[in-house]
ZALOFI-340698 format. One record per residue: residue number from 1; residue in one letter; x, y, z of N, C-alpha, C in turn. Coordinates in steps of 0.2 Angstrom, whole numbers, padded with zeros to 4 digits. Layout:
<site n="NUM" res="A" n_X="X" n_Y="Y" n_Z="Z" ca_X="X" ca_Y="Y" ca_Z="Z" c_X="X" c_Y="Y" c_Z="Z"/>
...
***
This chain:
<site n="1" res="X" n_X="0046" n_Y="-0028" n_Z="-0064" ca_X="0044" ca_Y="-0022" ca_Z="-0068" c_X="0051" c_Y="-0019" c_Z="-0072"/>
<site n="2" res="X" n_X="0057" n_Y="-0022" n_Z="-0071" ca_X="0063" ca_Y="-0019" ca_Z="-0074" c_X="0064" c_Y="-0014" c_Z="-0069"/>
<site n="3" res="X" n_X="0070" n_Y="-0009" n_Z="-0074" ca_X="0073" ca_Y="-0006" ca_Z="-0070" c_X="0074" c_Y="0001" c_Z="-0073"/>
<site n="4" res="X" n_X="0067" n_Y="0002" n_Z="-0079" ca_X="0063" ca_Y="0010" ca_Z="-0084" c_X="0060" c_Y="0012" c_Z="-0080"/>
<site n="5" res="X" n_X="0062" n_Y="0018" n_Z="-0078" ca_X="0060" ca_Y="0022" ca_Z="-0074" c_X="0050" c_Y="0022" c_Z="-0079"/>
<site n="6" res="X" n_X="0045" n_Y="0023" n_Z="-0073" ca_X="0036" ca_Y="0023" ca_Z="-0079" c_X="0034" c_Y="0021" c_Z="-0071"/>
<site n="7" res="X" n_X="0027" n_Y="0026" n_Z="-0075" ca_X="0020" ca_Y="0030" ca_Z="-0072" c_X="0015" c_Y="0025" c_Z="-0073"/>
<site n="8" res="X" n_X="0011" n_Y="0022" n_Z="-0066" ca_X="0008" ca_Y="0019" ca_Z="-0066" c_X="0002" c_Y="0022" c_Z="-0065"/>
<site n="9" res="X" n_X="-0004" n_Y="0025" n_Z="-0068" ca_X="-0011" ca_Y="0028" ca_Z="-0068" c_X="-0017" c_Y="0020" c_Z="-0067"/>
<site n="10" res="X" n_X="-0021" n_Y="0023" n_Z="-0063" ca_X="-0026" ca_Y="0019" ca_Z="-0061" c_X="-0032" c_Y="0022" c_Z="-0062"/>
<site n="11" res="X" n_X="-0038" n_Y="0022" n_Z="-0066" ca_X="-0043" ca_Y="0026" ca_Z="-0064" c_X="-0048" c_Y="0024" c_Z="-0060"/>
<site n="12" res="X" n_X="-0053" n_Y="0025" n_Z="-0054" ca_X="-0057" ca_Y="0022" ca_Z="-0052" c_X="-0063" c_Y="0027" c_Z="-0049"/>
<site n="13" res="X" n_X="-0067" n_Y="0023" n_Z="-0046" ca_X="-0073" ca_Y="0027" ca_Z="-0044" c_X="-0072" c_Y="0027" c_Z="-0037"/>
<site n="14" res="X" n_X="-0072" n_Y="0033" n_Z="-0031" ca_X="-0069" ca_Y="0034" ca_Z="-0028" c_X="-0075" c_Y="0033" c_Z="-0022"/>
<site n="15" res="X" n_X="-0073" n_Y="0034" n_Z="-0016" ca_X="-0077" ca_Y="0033" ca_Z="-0010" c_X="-0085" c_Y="0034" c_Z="-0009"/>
<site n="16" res="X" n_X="-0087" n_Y="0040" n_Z="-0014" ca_X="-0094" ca_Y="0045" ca_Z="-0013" c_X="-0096" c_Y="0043" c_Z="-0019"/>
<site n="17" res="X" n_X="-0093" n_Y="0038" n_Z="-0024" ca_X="-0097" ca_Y="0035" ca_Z="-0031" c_X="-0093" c_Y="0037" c_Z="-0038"/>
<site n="18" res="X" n_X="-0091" n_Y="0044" n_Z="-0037" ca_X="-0088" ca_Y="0049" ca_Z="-0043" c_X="-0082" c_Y="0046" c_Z="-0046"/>
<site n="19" res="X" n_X="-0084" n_Y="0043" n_Z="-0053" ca_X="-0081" ca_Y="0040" ca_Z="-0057" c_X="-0077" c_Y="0043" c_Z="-0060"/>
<site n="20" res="X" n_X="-0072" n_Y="0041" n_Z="-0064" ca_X="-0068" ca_Y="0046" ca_Z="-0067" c_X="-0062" c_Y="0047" c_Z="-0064"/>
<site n="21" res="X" n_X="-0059" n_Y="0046" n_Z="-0059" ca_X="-0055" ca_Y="0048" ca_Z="-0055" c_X="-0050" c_Y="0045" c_Z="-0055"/>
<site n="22" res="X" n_X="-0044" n_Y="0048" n_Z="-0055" ca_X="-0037" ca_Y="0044" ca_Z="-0055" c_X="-0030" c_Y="0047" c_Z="-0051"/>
<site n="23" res="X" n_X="-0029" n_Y="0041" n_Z="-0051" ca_X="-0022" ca_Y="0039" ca_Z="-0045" c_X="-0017" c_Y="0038" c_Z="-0050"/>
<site n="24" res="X" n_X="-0011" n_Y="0041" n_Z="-0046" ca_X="-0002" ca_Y="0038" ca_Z="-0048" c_X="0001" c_Y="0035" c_Z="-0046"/>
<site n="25" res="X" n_X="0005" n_Y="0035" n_Z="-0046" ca_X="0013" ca_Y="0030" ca_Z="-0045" c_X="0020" c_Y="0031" c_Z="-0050"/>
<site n="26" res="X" n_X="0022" n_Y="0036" n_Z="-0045" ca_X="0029" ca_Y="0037" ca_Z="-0052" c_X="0035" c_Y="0031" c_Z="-0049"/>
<site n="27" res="X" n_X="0037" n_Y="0027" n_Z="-0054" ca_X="0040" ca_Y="0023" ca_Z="-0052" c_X="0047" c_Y="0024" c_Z="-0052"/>
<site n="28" res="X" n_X="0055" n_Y="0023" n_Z="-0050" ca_X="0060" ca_Y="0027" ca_Z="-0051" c_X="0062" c_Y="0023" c_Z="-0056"/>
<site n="29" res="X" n_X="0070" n_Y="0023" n_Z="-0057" ca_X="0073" ca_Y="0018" ca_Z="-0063" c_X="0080" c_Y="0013" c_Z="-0059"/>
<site n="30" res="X" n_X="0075" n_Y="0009" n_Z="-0055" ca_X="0076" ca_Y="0004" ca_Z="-0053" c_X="0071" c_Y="-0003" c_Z="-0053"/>
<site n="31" res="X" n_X="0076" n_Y="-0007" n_Z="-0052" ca_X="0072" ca_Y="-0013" ca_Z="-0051" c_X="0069" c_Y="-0015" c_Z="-0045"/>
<site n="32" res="X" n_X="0061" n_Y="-0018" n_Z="-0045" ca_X="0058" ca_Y="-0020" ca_Z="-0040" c_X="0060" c_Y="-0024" c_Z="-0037"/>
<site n="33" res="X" n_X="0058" n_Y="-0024" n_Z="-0032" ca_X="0061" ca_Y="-0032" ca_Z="-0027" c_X="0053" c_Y="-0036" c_Z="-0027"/>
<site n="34" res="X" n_X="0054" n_Y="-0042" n_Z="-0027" ca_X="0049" ca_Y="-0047" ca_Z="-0027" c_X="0042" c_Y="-0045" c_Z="-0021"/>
<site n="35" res="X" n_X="0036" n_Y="-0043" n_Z="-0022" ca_X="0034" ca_Y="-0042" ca_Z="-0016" c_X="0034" c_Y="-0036" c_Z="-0014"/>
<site n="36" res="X" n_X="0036" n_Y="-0032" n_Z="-0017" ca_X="0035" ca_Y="-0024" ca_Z="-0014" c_X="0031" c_Y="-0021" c_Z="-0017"/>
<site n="37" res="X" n_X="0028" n_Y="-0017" n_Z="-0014" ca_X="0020" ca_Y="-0014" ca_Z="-0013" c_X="0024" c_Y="-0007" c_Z="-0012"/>
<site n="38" res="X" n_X="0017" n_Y="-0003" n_Z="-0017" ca_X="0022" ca_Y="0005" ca_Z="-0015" c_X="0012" c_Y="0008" c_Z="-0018"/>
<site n="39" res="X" n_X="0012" n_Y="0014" n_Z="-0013" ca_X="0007" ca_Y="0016" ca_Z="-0013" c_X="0002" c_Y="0022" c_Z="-0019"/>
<site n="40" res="X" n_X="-0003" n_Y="0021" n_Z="-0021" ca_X="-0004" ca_Y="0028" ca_Z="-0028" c_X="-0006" c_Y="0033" c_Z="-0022"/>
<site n="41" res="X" n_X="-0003" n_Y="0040" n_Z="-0026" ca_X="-0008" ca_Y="0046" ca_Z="-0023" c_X="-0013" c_Y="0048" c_Z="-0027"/>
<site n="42" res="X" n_X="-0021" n_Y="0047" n_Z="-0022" ca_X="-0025" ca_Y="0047" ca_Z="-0024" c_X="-0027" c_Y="0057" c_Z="-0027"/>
<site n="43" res="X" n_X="-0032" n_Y="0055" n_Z="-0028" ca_X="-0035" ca_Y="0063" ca_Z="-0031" c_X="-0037" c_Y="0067" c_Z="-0027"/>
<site n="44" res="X" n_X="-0035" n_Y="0075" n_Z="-0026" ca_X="-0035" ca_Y="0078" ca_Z="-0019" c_X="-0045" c_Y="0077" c_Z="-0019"/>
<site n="45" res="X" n_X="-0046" n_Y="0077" n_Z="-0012" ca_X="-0050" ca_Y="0076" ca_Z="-0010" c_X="-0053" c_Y="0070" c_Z="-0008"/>
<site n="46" res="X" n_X="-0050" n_Y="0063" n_Z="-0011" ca_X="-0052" ca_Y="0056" ca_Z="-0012" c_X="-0050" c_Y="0054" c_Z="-0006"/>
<site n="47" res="X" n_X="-0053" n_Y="0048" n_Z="-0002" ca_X="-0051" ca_Y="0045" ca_Z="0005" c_X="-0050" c_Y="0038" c_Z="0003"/>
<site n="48" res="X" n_X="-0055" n_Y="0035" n_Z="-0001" ca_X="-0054" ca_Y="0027" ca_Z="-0005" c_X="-0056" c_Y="0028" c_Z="-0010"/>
<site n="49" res="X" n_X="-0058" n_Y="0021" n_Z="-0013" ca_X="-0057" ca_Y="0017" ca_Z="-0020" c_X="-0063" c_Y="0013" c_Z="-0018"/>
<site n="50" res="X" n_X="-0069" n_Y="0015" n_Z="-0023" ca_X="-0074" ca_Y="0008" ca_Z="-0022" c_X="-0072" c_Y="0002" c_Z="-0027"/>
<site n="51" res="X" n_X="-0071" n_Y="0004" n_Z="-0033" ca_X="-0068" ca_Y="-0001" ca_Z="-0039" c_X="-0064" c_Y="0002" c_Z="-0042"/>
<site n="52" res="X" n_X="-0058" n_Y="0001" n_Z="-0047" ca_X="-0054" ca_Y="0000" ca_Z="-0052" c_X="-0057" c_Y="-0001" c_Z="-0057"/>
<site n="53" res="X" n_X="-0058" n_Y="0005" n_Z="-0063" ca_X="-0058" ca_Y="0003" ca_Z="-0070" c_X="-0054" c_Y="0003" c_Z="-0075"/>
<site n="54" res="X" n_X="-0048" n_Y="0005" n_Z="-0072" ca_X="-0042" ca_Y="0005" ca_Z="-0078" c_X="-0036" c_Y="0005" c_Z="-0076"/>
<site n="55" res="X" n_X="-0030" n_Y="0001" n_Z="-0079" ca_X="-0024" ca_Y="0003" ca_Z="-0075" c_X="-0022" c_Y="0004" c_Z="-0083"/>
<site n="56" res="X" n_X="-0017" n_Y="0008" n_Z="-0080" ca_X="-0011" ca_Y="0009" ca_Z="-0088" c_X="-0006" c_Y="0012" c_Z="-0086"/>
<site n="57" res="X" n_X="0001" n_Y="0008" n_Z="-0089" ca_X="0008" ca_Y="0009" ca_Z="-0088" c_X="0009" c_Y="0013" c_Z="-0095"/>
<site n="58" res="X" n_X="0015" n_Y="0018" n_Z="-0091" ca_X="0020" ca_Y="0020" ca_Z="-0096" c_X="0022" c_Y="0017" c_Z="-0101"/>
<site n="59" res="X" n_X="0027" n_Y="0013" n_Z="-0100" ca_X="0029" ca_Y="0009" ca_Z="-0105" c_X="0027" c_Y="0001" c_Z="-0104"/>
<site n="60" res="X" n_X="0030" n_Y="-0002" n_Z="-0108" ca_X="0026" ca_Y="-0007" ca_Z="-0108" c_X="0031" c_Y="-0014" c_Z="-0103"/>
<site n="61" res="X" n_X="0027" n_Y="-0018" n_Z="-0100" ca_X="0031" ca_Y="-0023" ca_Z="-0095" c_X="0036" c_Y="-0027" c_Z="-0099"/>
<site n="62" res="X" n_X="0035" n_Y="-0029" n_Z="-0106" ca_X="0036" ca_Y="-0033" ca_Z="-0112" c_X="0040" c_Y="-0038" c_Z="-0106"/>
<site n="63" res="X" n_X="0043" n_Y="-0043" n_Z="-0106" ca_X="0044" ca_Y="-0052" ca_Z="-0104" c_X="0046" c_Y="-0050" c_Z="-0098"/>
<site n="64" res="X" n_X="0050" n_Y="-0044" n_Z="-0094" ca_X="0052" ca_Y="-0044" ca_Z="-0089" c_X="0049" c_Y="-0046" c_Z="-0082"/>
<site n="65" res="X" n_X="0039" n_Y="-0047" n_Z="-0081" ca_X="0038" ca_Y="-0048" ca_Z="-0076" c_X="0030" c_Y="-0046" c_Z="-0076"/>
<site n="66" res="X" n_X="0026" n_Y="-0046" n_Z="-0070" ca_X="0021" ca_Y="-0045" ca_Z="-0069" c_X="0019" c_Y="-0041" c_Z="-0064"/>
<site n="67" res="X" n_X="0010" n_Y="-0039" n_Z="-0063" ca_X="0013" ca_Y="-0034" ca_Z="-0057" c_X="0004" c_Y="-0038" c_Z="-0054"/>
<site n="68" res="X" n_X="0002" n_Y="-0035" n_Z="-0048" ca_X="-0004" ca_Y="-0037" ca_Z="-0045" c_X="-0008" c_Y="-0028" c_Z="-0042"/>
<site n="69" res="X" n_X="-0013" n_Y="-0028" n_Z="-0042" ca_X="-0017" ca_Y="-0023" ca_Z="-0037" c_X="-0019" c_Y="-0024" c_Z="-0032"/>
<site n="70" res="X" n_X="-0018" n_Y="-0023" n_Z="-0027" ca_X="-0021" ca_Y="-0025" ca_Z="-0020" c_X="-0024" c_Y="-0017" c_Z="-0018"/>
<site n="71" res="X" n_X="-0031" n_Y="-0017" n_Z="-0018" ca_X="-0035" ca_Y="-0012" ca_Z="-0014" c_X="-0037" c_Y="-0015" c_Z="-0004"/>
<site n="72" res="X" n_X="-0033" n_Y="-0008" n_Z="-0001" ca_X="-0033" ca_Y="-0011" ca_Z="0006" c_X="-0035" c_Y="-0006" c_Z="0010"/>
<site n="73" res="X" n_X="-0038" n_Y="-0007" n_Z="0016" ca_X="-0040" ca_Y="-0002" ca_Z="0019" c_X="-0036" c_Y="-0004" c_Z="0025"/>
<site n="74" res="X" n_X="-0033" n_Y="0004" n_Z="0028" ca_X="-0028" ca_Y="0003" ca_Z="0032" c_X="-0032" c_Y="0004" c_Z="0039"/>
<site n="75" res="X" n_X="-0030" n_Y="-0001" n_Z="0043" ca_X="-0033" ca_Y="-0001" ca_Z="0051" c_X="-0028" c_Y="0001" c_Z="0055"/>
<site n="76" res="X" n_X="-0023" n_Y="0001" n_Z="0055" ca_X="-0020" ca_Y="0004" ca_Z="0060" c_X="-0013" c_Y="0006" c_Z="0057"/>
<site n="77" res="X" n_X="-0008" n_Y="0012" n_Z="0059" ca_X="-0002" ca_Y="0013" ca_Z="0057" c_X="0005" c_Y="0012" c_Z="0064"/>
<site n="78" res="X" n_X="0009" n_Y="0011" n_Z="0063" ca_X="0015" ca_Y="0010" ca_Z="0069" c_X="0021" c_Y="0012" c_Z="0068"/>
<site n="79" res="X" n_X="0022" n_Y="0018" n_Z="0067" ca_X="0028" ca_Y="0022" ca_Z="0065" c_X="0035" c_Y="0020" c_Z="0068"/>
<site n="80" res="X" n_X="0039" n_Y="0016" n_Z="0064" ca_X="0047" ca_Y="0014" ca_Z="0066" c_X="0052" c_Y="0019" c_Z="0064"/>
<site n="81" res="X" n_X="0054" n_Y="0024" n_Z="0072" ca_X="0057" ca_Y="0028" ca_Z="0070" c_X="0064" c_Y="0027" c_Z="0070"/>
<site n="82" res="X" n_X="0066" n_Y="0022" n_Z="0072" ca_X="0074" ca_Y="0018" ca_Z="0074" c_X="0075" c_Y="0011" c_Z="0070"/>
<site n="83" res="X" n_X="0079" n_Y="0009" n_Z="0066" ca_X="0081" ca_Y="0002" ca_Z="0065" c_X="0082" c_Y="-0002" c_Z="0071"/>
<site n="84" res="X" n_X="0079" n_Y="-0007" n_Z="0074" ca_X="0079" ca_Y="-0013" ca_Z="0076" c_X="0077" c_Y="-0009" c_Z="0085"/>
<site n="85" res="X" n_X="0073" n_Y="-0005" n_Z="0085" ca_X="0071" ca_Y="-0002" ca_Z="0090" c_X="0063" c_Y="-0002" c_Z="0089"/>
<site n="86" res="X" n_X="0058" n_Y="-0007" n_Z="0096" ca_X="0051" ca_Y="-0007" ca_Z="0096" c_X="0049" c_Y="-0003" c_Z="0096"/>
<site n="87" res="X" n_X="0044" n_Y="-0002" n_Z="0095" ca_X="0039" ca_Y="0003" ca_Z="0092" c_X="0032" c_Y="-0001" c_Z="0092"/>
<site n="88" res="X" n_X="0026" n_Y="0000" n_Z="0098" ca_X="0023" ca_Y="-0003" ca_Z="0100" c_X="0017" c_Y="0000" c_Z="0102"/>
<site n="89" res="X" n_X="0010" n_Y="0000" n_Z="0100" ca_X="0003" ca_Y="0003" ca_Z="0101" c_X="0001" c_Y="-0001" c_Z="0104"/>
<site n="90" res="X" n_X="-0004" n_Y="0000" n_Z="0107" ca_X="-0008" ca_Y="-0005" ca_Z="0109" c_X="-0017" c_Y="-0002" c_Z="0106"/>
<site n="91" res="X" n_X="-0021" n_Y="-0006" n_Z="0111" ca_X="-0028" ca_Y="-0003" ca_Z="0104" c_X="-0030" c_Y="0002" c_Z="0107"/>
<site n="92" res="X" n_X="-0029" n_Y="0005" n_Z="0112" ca_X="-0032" ca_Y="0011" ca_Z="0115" c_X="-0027" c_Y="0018" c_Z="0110"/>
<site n="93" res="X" n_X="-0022" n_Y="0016" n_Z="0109" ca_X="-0016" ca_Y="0021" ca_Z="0108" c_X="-0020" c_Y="0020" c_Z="0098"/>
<site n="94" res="X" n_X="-0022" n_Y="0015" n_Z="0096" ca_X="-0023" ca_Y="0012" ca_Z="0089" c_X="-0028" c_Y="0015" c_Z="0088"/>
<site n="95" res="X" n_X="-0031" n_Y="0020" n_Z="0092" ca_X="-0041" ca_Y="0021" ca_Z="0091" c_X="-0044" c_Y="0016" c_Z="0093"/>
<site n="96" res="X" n_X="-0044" n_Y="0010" n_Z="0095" ca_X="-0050" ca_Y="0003" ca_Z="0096" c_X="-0053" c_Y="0002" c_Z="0085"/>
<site n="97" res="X" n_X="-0048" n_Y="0002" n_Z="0083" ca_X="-0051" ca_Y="0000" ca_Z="0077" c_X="-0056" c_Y="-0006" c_Z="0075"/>
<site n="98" res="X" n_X="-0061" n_Y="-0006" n_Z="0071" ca_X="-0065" ca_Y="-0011" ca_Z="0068" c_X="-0063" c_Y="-0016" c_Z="0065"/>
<site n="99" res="X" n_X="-0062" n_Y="-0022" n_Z="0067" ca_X="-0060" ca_Y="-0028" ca_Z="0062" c_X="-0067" c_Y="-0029" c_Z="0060"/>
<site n="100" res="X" n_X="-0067" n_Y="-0032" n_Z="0053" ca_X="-0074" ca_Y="-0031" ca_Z="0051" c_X="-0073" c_Y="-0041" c_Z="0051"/>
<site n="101" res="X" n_X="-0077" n_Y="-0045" n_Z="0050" ca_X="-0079" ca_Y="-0050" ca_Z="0050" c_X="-0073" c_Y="-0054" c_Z="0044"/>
<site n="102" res="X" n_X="-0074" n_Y="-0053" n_Z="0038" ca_X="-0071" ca_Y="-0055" ca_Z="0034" c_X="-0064" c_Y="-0052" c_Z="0030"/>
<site n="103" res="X" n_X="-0061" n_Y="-0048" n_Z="0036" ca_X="-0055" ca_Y="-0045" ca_Z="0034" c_X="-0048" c_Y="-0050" c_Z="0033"/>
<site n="104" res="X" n_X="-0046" n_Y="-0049" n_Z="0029" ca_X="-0039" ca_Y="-0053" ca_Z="0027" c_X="-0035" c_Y="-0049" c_Z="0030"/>
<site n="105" res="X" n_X="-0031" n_Y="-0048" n_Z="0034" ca_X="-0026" ca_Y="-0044" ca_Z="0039" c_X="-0015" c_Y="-0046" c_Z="0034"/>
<site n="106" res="X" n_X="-0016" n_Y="-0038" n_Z="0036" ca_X="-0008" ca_Y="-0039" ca_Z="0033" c_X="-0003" c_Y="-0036" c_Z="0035"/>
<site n="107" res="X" n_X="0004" n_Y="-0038" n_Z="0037" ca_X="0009" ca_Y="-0033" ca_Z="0038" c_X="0012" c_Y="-0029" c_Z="0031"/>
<site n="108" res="X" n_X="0012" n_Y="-0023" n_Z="0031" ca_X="0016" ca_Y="-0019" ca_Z="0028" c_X="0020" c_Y="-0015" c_Z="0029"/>
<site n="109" res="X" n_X="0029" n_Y="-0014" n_Z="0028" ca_X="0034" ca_Y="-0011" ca_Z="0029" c_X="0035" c_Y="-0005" c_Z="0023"/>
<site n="110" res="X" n_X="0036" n_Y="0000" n_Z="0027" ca_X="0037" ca_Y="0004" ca_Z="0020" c_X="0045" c_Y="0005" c_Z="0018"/>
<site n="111" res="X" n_X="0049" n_Y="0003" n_Z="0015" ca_X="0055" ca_Y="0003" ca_Z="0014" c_X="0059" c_Y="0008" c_Z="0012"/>
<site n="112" res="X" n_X="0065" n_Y="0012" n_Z="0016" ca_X="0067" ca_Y="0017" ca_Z="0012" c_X="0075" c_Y="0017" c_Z="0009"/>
<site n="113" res="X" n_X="0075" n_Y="0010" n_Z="0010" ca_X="0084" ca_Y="0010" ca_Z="0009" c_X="0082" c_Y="0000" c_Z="0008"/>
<site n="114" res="X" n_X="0087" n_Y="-0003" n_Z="0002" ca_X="0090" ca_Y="-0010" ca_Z="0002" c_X="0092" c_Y="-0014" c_Z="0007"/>
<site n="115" res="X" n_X="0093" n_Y="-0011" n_Z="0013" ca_X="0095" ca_Y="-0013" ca_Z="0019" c_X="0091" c_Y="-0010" c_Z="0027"/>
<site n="116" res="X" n_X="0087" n_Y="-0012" n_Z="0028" ca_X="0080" ca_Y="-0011" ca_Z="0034" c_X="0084" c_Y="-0012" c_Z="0042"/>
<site n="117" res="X" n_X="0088" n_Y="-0019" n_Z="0042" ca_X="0090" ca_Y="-0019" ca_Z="0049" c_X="0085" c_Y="-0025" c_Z="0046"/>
<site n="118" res="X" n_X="0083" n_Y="-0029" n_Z="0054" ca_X="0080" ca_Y="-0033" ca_Z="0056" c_X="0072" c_Y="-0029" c_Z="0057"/>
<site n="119" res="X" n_X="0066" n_Y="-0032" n_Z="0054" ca_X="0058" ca_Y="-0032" ca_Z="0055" c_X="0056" c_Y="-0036" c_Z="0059"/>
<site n="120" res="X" n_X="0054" n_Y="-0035" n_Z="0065" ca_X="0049" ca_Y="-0041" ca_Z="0067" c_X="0043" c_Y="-0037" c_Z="0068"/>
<site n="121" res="X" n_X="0039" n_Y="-0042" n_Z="0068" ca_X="0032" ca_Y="-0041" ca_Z="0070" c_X="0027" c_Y="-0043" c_Z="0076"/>
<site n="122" res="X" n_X="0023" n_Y="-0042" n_Z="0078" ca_X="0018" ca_Y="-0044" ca_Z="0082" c_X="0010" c_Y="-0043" c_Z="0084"/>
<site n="123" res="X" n_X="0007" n_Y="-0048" n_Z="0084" ca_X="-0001" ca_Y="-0044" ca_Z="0084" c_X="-0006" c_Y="-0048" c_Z="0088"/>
<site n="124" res="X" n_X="-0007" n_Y="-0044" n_Z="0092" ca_X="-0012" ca_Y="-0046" ca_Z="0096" c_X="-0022" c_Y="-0046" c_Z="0095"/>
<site n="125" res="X" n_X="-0026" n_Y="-0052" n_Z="0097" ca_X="-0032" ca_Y="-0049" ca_Z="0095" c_X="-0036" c_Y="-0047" c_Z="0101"/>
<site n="126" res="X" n_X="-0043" n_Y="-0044" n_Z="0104" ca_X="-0047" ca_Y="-0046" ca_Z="0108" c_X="-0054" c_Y="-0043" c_Z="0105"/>
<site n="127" res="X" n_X="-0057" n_Y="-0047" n_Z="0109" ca_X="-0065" ca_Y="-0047" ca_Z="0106" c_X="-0069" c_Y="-0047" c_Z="0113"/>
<site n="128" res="X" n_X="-0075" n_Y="-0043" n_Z="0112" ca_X="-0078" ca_Y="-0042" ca_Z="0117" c_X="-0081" c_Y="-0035" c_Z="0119"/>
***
């Protein structure tokens, strides 16, 4: 996306149906790293997104790059409060969350510096 500081607005119809409604993204005046996801604040009140009917950037991408939408629904969060120190739930500490049948499952880091330390991950399942 470059390294022009631009607002990224999404408008969409929100968990209870009400259309109209819009989310941001202020982006800073740097460049993105390949791969990174960074989250809109939605509209006070709003908990999800049913669909997406508009995106529109500030300024324009012109040749520099592209971007994607990924709408997700968050199953469990694991706060890492230390660089390269574990930080581990299990599912009772998790809430016993619902894996729905056809969920695509994903790691997300939230990054606050160019430099993380090492990330590993781990995930265990059970059924029954």
């Amino acid at each position: 996306m470059g390294a022009t500081a631009s607002v990224f607005t999404v408008t969409y119809t929100n968990q209870d149906g009400t259309t109209g409604r819009s989310a941001s993204y202020s982006m800073p005046a740097n460049a993105l790293s390949v791969g990174q996801m960074f989250p809109f604040t939605l509209q006070a009140g709003d908990t999800g997104i049913r669909t997406v009917t508009q995106v529109q950037l500030s300024i324009a991408t012109g040749t520099i790059g592209d971007f994607g939408l990924v709408l997700l629904r968050r199953v469990a969060e694991i706060p890492m409060t230390v660089v390269n120190v574990l930080a581990d739930r299990d599912a009772f500490a998790l809430g016993m969350p619902e894996l729905y049948t056809d969920a695509c499952l994903a790691l997300q880091v939230m990054c606050s510096t160019t430099n993380t330390g090492i990330i590993l991950g781990a995930v265990e399942f059970i059924e029954g």
